[in-house]
C-alpha atoms as an extended CHARMM CRD file, in Angstrom:
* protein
*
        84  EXT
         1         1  UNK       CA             38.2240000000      -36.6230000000       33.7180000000  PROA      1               0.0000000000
         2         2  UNK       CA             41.7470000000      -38.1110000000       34.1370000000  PROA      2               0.0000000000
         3         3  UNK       CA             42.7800000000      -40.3390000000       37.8750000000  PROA      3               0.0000000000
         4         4  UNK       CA             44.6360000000      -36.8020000000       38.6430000000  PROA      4               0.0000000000
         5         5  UNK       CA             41.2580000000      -34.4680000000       39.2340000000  PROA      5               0.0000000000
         6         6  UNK       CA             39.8600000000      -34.0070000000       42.5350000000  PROA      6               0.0000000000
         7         7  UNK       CA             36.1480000000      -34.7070000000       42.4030000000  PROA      7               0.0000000000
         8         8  UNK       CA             33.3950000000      -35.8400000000       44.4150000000  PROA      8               0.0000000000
         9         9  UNK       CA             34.4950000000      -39.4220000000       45.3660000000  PROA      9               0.0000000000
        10        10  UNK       CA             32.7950000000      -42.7170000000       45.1700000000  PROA      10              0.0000000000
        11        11  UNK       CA             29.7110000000      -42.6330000000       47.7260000000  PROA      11              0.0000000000
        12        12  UNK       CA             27.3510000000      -45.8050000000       48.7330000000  PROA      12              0.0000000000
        13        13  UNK       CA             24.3860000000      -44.4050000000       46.4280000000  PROA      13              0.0000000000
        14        14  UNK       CA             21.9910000000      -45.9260000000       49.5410000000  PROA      14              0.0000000000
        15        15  UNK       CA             23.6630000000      -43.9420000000       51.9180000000  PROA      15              0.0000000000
        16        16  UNK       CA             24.4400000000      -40.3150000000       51.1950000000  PROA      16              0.0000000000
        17        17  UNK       CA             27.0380000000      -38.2800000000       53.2310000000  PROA      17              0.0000000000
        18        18  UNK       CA             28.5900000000      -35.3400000000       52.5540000000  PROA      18              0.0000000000
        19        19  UNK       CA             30.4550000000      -34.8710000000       55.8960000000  PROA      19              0.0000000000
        20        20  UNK       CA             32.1700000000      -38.4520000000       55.4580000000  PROA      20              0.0000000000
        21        21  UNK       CA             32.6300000000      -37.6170000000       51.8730000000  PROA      21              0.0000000000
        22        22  UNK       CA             34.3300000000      -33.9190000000       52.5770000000  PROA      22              0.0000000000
        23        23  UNK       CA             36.4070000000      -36.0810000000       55.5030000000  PROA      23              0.0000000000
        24        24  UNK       CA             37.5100000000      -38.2060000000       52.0290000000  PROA      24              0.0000000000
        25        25  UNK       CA             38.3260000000      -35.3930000000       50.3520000000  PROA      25              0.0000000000
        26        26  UNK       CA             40.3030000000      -33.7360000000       53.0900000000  PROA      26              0.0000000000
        27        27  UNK       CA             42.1200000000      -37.2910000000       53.7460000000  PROA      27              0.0000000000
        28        28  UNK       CA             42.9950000000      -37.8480000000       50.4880000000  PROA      28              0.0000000000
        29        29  UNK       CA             46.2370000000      -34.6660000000       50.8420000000  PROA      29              0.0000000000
        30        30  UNK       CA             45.0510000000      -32.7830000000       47.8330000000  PROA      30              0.0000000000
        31        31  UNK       CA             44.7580000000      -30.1750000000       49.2180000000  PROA      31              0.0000000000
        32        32  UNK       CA             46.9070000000      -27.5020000000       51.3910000000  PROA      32              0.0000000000
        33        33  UNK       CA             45.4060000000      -27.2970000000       54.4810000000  PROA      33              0.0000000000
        34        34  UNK       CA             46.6060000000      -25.5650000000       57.3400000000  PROA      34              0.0000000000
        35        35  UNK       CA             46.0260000000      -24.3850000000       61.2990000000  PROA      35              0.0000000000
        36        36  UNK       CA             45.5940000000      -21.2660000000       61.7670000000  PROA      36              0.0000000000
        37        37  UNK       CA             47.5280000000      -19.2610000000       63.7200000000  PROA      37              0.0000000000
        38        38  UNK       CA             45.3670000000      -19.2600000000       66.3080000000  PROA      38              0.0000000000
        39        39  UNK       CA             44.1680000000      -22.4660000000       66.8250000000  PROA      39              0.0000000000
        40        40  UNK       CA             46.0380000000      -24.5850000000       69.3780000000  PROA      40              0.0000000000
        41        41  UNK       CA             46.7700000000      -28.0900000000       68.4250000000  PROA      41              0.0000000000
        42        42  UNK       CA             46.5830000000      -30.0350000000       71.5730000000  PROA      42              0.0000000000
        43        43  UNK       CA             42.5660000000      -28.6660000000       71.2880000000  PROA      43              0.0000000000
        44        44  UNK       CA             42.1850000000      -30.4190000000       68.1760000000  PROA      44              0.0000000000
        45        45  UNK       CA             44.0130000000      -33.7070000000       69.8560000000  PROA      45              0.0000000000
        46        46  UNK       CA             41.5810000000      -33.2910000000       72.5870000000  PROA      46              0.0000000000
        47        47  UNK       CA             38.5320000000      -32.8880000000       70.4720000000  PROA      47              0.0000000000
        48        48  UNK       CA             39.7200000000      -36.1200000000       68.4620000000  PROA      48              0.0000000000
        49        49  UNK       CA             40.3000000000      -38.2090000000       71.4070000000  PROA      49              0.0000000000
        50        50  UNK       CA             37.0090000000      -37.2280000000       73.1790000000  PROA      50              0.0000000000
        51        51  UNK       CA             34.9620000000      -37.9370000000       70.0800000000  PROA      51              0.0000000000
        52        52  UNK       CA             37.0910000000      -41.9130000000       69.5520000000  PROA      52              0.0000000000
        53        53  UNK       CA             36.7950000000      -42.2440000000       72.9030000000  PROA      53              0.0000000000
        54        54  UNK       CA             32.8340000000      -41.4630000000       73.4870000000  PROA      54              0.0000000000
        55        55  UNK       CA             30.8510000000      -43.9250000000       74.5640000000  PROA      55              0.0000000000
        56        56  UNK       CA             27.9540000000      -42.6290000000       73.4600000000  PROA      56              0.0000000000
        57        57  UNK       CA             27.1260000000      -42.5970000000       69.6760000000  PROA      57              0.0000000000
        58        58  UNK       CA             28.2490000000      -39.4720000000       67.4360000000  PROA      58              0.0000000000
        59        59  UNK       CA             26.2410000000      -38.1590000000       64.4800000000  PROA      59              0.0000000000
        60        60  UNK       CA             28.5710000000      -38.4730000000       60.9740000000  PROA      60              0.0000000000
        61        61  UNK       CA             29.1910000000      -34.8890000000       61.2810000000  PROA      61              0.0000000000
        62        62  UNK       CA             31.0480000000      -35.1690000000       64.5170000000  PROA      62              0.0000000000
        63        63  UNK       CA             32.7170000000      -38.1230000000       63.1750000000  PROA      63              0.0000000000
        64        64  UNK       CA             33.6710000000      -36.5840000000       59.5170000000  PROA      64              0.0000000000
        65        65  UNK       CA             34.9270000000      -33.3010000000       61.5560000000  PROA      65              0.0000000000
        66        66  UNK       CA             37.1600000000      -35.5690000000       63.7950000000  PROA      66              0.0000000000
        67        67  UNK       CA             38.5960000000      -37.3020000000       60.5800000000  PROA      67              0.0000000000
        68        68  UNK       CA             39.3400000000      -33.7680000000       59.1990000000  PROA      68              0.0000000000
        69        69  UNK       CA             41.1530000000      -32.5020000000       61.8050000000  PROA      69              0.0000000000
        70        70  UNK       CA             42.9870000000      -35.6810000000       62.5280000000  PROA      70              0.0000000000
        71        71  UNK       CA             44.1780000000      -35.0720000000       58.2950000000  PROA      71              0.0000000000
        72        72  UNK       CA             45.1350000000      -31.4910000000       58.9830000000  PROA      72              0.0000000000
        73        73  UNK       CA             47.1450000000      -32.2970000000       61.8570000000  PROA      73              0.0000000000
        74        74  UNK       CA             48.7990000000      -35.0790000000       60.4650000000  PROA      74              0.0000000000
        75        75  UNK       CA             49.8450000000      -32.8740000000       57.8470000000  PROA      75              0.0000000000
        76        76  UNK       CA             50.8520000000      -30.2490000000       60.0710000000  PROA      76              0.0000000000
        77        77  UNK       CA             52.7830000000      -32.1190000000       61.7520000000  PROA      77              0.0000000000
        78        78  UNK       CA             54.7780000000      -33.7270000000       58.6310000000  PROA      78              0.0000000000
        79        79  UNK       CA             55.8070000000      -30.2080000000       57.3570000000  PROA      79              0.0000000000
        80        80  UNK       CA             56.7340000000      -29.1680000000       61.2460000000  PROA      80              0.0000000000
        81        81  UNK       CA             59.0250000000      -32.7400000000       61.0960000000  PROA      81              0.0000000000
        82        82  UNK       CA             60.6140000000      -32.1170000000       57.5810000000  PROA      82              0.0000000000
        83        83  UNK       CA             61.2640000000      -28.3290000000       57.6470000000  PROA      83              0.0000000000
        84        84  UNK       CA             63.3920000000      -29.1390000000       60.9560000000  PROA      84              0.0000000000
C-alpha cells in the first residue's frame, strides 16, 4: 500500500475510536466533501461553537462530528474564497 492510499489511519490500539478516526479521515482533505444545498452554514458554526464551548463533557461522537463539520466547512469555505 503506497503513502498515497486512503486507509484506516494509525489508532492507539488501547483506545479504539472510530468517530475520532472517521474525524481523521475527513480532516485529512481526501476527500470531496460538500454542504448540501440545504444545510445552512452558520448552523454548523453554531453547533461547533456550542460543542468547544460546553462546559460539560461531550462523548467522542459529539466531538468527532464537531471536527467533521469544522473540515467540511473549512473546505467550503476555501473553494467559496478561490472561485471568487
Amino acid at each position: 500500500m503506497s503513502e498515497d492510499d486512503v486507509g484506516i489511519p494509525d489508532s492507539d490500539p488501547q483506545h479504539i475510536d472510530p468517530a475520532g478516526d472517521l474525524a481523521a479521515l475527513v480532516e485529512s482533505g481526501k476527500f470531496d466533501l460538500e454542504l448540501s444545498e440545504d444545510q445552512d452554514p452558520e448552523d454548523l458554526r453554531e453547533f461547533i461553537k456550542s460543542v468547544e464551548n460546553s462546559d460539560d463533557p461531550t462523548d467522542p461522537g459529539t466531538n468527532a462530528t464537531a471536527r467533521m463539520a469544522r473540515a467540511i466547512l473549512e473546505q467550503t469555505d476555501r473553494e467559496t474564497s478561490s472561485s471568487e
